[in-house]
Each structure stands twice: as structure tokens, then as C-alpha cells.
LUMVEXLUM-374279 format. One record per residue: residue in three letters; x, y, z of N, C-alpha, C, CB in turn; residue number from 1. Coordinates in Angstrom, 1 decimal, always signed. Glycine has a CB too. Example, Ala and Ser with C-alpha at 12.3 -4.5 7.8 and 13.67 -1.06 7.14 Angstrom:
BEGIN
<ALA; <+13.2; -5.7; +7.8>; <+12.3; -4.5; +7.8>; <+13.2; -3.3; +7.8>; <+11.3; -4.5; +9.0>; 1>
<SER; <+12.8; -2.2; +7.1>; <+13.7; -1.1; +7.1>; <+12.9; +0.0; +7.9>; <+14.1; -0.6; +5.7>; 2>
END
This chain:
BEGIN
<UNK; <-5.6; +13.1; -12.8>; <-4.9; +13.6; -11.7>; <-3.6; +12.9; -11.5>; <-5.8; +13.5; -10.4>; 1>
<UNK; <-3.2; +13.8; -11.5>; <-1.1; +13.3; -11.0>; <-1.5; +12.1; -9.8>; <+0.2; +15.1; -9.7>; 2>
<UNK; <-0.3; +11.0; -10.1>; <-0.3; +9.5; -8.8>; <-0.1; +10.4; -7.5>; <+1.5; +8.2; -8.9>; 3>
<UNK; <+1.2; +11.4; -7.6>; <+1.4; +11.9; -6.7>; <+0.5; +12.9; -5.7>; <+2.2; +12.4; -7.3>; 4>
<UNK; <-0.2; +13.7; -6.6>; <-1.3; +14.7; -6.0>; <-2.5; +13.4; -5.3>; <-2.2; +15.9; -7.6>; 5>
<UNK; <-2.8; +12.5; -6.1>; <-3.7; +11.5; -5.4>; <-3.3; +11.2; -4.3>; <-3.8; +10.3; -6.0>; 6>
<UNK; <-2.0; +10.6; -3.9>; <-1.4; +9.8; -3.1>; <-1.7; +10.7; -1.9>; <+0.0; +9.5; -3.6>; 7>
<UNK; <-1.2; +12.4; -2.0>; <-1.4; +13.6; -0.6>; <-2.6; +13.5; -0.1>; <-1.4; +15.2; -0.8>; 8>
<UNK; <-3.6; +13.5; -1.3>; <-5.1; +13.9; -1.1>; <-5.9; +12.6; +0.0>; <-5.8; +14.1; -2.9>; 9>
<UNK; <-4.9; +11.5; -0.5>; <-5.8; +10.2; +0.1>; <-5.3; +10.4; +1.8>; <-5.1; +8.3; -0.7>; 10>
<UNK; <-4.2; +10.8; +1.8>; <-3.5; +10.6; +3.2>; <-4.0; +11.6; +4.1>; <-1.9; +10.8; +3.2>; 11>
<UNK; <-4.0; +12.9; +3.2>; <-4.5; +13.9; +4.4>; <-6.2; +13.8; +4.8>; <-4.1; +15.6; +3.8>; 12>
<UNK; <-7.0; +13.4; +3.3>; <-8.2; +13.3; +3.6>; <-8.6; +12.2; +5.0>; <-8.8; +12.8; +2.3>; 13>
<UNK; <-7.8; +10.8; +4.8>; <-7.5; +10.0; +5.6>; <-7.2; +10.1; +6.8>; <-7.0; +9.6; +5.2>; 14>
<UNK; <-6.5; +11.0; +7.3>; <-5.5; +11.1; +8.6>; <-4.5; +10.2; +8.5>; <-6.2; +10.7; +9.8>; 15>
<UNK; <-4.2; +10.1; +8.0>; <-3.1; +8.8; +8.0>; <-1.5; +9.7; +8.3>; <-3.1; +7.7; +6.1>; 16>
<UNK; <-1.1; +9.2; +9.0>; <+0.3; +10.0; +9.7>; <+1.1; +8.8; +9.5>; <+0.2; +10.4; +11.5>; 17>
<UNK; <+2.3; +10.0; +9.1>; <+3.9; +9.0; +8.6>; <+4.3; +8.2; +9.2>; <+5.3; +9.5; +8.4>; 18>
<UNK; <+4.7; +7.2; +9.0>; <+5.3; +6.4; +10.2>; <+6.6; +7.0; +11.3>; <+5.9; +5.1; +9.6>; 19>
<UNK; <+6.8; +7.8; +10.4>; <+7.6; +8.4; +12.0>; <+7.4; +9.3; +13.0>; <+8.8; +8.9; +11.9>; 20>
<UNK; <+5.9; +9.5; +13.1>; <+5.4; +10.3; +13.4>; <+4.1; +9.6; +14.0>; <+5.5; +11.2; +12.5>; 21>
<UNK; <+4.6; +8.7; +13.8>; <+3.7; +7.9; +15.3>; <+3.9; +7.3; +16.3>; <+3.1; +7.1; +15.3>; 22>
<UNK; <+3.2; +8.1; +17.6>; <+3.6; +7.8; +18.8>; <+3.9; +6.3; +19.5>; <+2.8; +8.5; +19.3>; 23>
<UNK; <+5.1; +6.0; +20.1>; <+5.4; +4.7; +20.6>; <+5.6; +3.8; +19.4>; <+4.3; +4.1; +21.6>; 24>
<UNK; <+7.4; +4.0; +19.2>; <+7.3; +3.8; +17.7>; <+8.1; +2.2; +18.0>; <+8.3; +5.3; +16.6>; 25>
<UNK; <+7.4; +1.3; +19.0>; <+7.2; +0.4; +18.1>; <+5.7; -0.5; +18.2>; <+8.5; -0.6; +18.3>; 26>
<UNK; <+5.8; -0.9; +17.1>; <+4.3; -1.8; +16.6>; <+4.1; -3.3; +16.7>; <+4.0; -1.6; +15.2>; 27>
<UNK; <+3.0; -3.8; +16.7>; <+3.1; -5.3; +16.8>; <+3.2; -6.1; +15.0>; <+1.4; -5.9; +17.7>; 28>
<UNK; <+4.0; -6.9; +15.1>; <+4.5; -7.5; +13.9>; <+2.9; -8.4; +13.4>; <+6.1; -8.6; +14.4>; 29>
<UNK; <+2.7; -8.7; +12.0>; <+2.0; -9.0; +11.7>; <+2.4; -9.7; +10.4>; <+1.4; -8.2; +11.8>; 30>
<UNK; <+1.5; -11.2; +10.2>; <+1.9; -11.7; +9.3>; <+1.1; -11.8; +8.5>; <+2.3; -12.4; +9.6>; 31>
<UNK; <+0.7; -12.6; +7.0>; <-0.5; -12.9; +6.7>; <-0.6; -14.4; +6.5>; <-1.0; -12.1; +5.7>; 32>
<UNK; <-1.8; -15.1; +6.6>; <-2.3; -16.4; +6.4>; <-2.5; -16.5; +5.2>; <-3.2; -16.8; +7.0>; 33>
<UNK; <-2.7; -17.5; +5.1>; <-2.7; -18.1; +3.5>; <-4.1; -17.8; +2.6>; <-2.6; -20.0; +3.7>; 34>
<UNK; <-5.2; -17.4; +3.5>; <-6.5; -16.6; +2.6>; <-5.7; -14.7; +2.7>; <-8.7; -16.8; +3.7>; 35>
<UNK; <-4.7; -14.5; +2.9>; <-3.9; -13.5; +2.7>; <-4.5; -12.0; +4.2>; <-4.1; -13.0; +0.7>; 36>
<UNK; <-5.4; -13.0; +5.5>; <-5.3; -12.0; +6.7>; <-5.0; -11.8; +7.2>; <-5.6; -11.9; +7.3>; 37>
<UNK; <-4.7; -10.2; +7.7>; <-3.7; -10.2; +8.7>; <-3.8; -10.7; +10.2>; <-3.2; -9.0; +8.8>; 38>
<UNK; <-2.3; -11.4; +10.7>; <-2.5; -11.6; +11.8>; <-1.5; -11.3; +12.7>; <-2.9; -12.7; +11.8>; 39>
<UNK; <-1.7; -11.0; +13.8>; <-0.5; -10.9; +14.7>; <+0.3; -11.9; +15.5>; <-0.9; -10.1; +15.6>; 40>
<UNK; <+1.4; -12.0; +15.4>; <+2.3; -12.9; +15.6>; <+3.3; -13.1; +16.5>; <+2.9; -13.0; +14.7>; 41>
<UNK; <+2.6; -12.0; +18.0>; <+2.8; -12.1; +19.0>; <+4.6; -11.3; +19.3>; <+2.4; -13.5; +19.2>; 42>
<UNK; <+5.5; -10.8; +18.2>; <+6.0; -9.9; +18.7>; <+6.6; -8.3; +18.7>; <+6.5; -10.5; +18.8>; 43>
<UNK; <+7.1; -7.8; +18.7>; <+7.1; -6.1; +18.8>; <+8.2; -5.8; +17.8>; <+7.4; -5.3; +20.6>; 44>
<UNK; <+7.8; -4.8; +16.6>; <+9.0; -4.2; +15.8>; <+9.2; -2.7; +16.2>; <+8.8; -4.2; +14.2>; 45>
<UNK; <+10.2; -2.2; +15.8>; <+10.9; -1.2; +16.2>; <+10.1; -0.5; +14.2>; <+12.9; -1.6; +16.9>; 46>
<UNK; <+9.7; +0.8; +14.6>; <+9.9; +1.1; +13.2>; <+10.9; +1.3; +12.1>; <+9.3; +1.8; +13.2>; 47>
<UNK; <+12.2; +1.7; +12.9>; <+13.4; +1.5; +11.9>; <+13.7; +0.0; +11.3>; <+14.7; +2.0; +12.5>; 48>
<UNK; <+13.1; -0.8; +11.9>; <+12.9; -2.6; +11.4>; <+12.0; -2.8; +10.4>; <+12.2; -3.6; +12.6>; 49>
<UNK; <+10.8; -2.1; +10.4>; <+9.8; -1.5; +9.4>; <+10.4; -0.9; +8.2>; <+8.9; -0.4; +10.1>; 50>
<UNK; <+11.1; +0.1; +8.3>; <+11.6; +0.9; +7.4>; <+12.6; +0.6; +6.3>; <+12.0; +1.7; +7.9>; 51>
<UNK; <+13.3; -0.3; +7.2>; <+14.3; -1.5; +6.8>; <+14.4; -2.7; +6.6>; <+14.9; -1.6; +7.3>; 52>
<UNK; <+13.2; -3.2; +6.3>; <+12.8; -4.5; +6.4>; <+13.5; -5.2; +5.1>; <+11.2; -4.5; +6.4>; 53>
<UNK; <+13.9; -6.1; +5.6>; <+14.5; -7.1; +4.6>; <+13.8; -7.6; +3.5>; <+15.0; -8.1; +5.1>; 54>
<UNK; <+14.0; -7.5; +2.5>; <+13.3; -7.9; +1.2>; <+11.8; -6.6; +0.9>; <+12.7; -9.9; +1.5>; 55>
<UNK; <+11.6; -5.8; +1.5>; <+10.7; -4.6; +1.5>; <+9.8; -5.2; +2.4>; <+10.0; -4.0; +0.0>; 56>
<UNK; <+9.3; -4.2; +3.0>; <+7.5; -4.2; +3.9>; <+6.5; -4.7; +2.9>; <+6.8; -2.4; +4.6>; 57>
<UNK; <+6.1; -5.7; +3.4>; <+4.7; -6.7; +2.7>; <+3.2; -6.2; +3.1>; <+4.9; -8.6; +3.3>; 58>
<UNK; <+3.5; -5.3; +3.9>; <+2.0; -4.6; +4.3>; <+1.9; -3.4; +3.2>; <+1.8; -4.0; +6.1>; 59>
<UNK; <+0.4; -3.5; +3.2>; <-0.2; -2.3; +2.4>; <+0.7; -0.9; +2.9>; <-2.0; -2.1; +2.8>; 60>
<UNK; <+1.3; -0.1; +2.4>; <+1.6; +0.8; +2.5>; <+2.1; +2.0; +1.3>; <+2.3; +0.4; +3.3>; 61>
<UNK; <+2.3; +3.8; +1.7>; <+2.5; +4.0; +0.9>; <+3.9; +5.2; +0.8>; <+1.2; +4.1; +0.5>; 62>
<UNK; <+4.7; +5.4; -0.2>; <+5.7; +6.2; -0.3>; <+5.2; +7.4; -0.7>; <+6.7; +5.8; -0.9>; 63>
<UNK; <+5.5; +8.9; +0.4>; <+5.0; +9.9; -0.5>; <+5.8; +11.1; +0.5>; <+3.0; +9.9; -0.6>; 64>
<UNK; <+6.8; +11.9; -0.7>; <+7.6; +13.1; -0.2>; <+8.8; +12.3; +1.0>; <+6.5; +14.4; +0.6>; 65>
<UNK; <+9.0; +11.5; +0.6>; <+10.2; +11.0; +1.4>; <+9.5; +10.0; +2.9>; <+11.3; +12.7; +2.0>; 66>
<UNK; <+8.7; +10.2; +3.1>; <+7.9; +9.7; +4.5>; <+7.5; +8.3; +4.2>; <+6.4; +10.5; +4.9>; 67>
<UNK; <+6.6; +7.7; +4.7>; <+6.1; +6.0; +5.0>; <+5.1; +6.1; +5.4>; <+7.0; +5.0; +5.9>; 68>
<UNK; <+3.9; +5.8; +4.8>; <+2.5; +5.7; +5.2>; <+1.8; +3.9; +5.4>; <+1.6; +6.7; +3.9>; 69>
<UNK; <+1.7; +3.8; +6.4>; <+1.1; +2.4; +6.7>; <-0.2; +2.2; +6.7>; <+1.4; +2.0; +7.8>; 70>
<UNK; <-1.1; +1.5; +6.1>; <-2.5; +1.6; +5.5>; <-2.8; +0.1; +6.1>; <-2.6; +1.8; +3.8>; 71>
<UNK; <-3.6; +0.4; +6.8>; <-4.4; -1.1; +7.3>; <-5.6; -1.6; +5.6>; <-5.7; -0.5; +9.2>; 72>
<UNK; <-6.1; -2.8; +6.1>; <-6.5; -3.2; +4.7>; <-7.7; -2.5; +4.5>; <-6.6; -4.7; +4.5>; 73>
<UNK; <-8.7; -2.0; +4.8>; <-9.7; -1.0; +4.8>; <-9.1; +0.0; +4.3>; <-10.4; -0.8; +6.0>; 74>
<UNK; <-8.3; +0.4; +4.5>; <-7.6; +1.7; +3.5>; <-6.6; +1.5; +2.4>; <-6.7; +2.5; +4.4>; 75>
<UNK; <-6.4; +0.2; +2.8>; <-5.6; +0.0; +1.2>; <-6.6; -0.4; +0.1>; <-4.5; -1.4; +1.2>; 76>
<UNK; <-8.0; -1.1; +0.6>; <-8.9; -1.2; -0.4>; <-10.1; -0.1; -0.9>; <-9.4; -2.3; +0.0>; 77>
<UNK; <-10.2; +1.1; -0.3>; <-10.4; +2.3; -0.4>; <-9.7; +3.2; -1.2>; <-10.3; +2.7; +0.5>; 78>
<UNK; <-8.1; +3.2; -1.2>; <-7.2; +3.6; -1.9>; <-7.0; +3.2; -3.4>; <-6.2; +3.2; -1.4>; 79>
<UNK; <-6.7; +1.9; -3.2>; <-7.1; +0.6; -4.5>; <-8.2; +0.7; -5.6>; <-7.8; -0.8; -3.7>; 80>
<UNK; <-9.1; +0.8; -4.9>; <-10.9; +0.7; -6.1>; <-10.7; +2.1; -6.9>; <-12.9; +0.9; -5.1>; 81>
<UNK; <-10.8; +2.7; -6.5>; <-10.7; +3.6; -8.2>; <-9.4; +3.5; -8.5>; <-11.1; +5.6; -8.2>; 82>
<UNK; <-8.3; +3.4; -8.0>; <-7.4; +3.1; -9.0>; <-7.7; +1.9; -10.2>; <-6.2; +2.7; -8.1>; 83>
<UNK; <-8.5; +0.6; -9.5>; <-8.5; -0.6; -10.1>; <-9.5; -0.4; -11.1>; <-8.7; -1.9; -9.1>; 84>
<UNK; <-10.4; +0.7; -10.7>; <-12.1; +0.7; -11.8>; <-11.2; +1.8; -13.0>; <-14.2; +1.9; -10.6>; 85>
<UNK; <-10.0; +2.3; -13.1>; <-9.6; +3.3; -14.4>; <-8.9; +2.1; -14.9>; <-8.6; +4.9; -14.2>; 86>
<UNK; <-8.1; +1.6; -14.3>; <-7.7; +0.5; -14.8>; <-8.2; -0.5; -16.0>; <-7.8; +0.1; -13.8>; 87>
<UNK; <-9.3; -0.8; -15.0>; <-9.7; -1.9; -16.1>; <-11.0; -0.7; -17.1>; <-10.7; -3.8; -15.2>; 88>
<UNK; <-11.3; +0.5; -17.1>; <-11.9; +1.2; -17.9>; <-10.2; +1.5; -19.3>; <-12.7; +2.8; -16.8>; 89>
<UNK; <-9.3; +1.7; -19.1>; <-8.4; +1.6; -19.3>; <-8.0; +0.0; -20.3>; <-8.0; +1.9; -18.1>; 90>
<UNK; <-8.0; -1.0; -19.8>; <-8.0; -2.3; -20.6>; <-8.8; -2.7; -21.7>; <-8.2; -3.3; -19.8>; 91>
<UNK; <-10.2; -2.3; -20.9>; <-11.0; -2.5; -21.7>; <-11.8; -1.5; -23.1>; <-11.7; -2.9; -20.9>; 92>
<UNK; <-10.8; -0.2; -22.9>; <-11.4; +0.6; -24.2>; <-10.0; +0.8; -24.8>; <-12.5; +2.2; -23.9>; 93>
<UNK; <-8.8; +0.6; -23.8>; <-7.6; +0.6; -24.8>; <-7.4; -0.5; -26.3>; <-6.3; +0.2; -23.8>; 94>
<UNK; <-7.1; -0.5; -27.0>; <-6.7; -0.4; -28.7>; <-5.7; -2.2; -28.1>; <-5.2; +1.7; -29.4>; 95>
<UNK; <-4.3; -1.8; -27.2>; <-3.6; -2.8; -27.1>; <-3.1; -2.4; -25.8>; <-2.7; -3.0; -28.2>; 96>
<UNK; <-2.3; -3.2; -25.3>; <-1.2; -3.5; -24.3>; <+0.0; -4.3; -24.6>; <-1.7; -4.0; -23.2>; 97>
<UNK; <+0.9; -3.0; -23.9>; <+2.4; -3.6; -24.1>; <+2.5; -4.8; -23.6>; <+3.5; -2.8; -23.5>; 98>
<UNK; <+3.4; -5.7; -23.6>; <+4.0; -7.1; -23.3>; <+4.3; -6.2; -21.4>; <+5.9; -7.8; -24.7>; 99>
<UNK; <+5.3; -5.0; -21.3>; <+5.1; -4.9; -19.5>; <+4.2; -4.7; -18.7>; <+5.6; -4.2; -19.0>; 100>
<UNK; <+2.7; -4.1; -19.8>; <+2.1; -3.8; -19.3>; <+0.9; -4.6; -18.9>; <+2.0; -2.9; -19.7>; 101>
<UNK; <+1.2; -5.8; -19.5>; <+0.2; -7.1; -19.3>; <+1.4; -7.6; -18.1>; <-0.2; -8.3; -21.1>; 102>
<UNK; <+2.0; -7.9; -17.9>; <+3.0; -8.3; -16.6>; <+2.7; -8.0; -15.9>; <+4.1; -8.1; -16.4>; 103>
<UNK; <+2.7; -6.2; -15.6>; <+2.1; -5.4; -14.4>; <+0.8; -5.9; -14.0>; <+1.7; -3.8; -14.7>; 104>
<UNK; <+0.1; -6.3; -15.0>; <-1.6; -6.5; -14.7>; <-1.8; -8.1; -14.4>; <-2.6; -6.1; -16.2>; 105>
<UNK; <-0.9; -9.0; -15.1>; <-0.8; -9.8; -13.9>; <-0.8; -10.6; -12.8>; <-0.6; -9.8; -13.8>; 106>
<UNK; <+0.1; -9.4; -12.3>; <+0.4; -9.3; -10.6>; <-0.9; -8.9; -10.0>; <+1.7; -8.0; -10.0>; 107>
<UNK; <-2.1; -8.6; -10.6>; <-3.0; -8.3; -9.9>; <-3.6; -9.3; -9.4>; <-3.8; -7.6; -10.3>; 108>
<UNK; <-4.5; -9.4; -8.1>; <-5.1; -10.3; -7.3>; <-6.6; -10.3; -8.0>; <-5.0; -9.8; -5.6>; 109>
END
């Protein structure tokens, strides 16, 4: 299945609504701790601060048709697992991997 077609199917199955299209548009800022939880950090962003965030938004989130989908971590790890289970079905019956594509894989947690 297309990234793209996945990406609709997760959001609408989900409910998950764009960020600009959610009501009282600003949110409580959040950081993460060092076992990587989120926590709140006691003050209020504006979502064009979100959107614009310096150096990109570090929360789970996703780009899809021009919009901004914000995924708490129960939905980013819902999202995640079958991506991550073709993946490594993928590593492990693939032949080889490129030199970028061992980089990409990497970065995984």
C-alpha cells in the first residue's frame, strides 16, 4: 500500500484532526525526559509556534496533504508497529542493504 494512502487511512480511521482544526488553538508545551516521557513543562504554545518550530516539532507527528497531524505516543506506536514488523520482514529476507539504508535503520530506537 502507498505511505501516502496509509498515512489517510490511519488518520481518518483514528480521528485524529489537523492541527489547525483544533479547537483553542493553543496547547500545553511538552518536553521529554531522558527515559524519552512526555512531560509538561508548565507553559502554553500558540500552534503557529508548533508549526514553526525551530529546528522541526520533536513530537510524534504526521505530514499529510499539506495539514499537521499531532499523535500522542499511543498513536505513534500504533502507527509505528506494522510499519516496524515490514521493516525488519524486509531486513531480514532482503539479499543486501544500501550503505543509506543501513543509516536510516540506525536512527531506529
Amino acid at each position: 500500500m502507498p505511505k501516502e494512502k496509509l498515512i489517510g487511512e490511519f488518520i481518518a480511521k483514528n480521528k485524529i484532526p489537523a492541527l489547525e482544526k483544533i479547537s483553542n488553538a493553543v496547547l500545553e508545551e511538552h518536553t521529554r525526559d531522558l527515559a524519552g516521557v512526555l512531560k509538561p513543562v508548565g507553559a502554553k504554545i500558540t500552534i503557529d509556534k508548533i508549526k514553526h518550530w525551530p529546528g522541526g516539532l520533536k513530537n510524534p507527528h504526521l505530514h499529510y496533504k499539506g495539514d499537521l497531524y499531532v499523535l500522542d505516543d499511543a498513536q505513534w506506536k500504533k502507527f509505528t508497529t506494522p510499519l516496524l514488523q515490514e521493516l525488519s520482514t524486509k531486513l531480514t529476507t532482503g539479499p543486501s542493504i544500501s550503505f543509506d539504508g543501513l543509516v536510516d535503520a540506525h536512527a531506529i530506537k
